[in-house]
N, C-alpha and C positions, 0 to 999 in steps of 0.2 A: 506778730512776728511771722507768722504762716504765710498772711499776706504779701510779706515782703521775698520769702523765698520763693515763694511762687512767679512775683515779678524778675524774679533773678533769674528763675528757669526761664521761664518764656525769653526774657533776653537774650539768656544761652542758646535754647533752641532755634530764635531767631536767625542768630549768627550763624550759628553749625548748617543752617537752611542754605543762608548766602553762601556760605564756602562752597557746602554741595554742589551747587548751581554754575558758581565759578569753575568749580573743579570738571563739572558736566560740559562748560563752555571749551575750556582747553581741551578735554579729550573730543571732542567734535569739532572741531578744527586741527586736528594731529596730523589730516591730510592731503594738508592745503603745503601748498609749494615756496607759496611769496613771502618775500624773505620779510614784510611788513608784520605778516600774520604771524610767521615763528618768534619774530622779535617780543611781538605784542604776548606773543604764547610762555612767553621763556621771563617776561617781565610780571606779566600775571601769577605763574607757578611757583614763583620764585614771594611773590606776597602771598600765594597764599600759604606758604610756608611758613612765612614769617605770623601769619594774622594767625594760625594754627597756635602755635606757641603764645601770643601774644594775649588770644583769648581769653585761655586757664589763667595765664597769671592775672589778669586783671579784675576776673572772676572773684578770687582767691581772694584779690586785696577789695574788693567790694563787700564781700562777706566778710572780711575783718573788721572793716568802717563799721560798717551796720551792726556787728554784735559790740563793739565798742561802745558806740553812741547810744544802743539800746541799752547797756551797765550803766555807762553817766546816768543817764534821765531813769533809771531806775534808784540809784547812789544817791542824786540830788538832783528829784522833780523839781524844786523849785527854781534853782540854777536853770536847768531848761525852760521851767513857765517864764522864768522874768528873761529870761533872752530871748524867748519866742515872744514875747510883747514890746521888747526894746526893736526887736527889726520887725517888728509890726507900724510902730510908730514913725522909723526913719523911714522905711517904706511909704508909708500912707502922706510922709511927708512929700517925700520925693515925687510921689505920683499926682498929691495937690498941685504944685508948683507947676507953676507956665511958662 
């Protein structure tokens, strides 16, 4: 399970990386005159508003998935084993097939 919150961080931190970057993009064009660039500036500002917010929640509900599915397959290993071998097979099917 450690494993997995750790993929979670690093995808957070990912992200938070990109916003930064965006966020570094529009204040270094706040300059600029043409009315293409303020549009572009005011359309970007405006997402990364939205991606700010959008982030946490999605976060949120990633780490709810994953402690979920981690209680099932703890509740009824088996359940998990034979469904982890049923989409093994229609898998291995699927990808026989030409």
């Amino acid at each position: 399970m450690a494993s997995k919150q750790d993929n979670v961080k690093a995808m957070s931190q990912e992200m938070q990386t990109i916003i930064e970057h965006a966020r570094a993009l529009v204040d270094a064009t706040s300059g600029e005159v043409d009315d293409r660039i303020k549009a572009a500036r005011a359309a970007l500002q405006e997402r990364l508003v939205a991606t700010r917010g959008g982030v946490g929640e999605l976060e949120e509900r990633l780490l709810e998935t994953v402690e979920s599915a981690d209680q099932f397959i703890h509740v009824k290993p088996y359940y998990a084993i034979g469904g982890t071998f049923i989409a093994g097979l229609f898998l291995g099917w699927f990808m026989s097939r030409k």
